[in-house]
N, C-alpha and C positions, 0 to 999 in steps of 0.2 A: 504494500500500500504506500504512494507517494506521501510525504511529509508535507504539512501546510506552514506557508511561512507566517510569521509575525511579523508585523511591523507597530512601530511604537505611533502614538497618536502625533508624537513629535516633529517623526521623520513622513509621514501621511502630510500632516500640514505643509510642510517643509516643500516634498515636490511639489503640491499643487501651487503653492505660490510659485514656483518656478515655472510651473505651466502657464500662469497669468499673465508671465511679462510679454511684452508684445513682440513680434517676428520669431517666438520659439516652441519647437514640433512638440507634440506630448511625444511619439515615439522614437525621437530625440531624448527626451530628457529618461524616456522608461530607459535606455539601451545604457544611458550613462550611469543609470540605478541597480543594473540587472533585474528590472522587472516587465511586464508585462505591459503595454500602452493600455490593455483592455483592463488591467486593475487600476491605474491611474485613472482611465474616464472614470471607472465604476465610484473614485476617492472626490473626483469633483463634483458629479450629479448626487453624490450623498451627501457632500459639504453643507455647510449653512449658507455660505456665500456662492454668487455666481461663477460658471468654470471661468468666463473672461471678462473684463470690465466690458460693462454696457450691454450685457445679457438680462 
């Protein structure tokens, strides 16, 4: 059975502010994380705040 990872609420905030700033890919910033772009969307559409400014 594959292993699930953890991530801390810390390092969740952390990328999705990096996805916010403007001219940069989420599947950029997953591949810099070793994670997934499709957990990153899944960290922004759950956030409280919107994925991009002016959403």
């Amino acid at each position: 059975m594959q292993r699930r990872d953890f991530y801390t609420k810390f390092f969740k905030i952390q990328v999705v502010q990096e996805c916010e700033m403007p001219g940069v890919s989420v599947a950029a910033i997953a591949m810099m994380n070793g994670i997934s772009a499709k957990v990153i969307r899944r960290w922004t559409r759950t956030s409280s705040r919107p994925p991009y400014p002016g959403a």
